[in-house]
C-alpha positions, -999 to +999 in steps of 0.1 A: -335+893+784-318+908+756-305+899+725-267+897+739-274+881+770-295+853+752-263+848+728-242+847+758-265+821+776-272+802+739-231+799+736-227+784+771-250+754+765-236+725+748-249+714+713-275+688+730-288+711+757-292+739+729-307+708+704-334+709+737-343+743+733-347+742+698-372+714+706-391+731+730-390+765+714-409+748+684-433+731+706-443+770+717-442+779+686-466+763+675-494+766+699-488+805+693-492+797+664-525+780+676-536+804+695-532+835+667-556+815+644-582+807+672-578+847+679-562+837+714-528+853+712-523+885+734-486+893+724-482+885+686-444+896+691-442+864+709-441+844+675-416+869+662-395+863+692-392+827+695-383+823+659-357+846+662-344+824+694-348+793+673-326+809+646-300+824+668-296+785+687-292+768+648-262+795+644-244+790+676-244+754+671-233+756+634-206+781+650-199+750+671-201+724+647-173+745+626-150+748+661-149+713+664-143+705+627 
């Protein structure tokens, strides 16, 4: 998926389904995170990429919090 089409998808969930995500994306996060210290981790860009996500859900619902307002 790229970086427009996970906008697209990020700006069609409400702000509780993308509150989900966040939640979830964090959980993975952190055993990445986990997994990089315990020399585990295959695809280090995976970190990279899920905080990215994570940052790019926080926006859209701040966009959404400012619609709203």
């Amino acid at each position: 998926m790229n970086k427009t089409e996970l906008l697209k998808e990020l700006r069609g969930k409400t702000v509780d389904e993308l509150k989900t995500s966040i939640v979830e994306w964090k959980k993975e996060l952190l055993e990445n995170k986990m997994k990089l210290a315990t020399q585990g981790l295959e695809k280090t860009s995976e970190i990279s990429r899920l905080k990215r996500q994570i940052a790019q859900a926080k926006t859209v619902i701040t966009e959404k919090e400012v619609e709203n307002a």
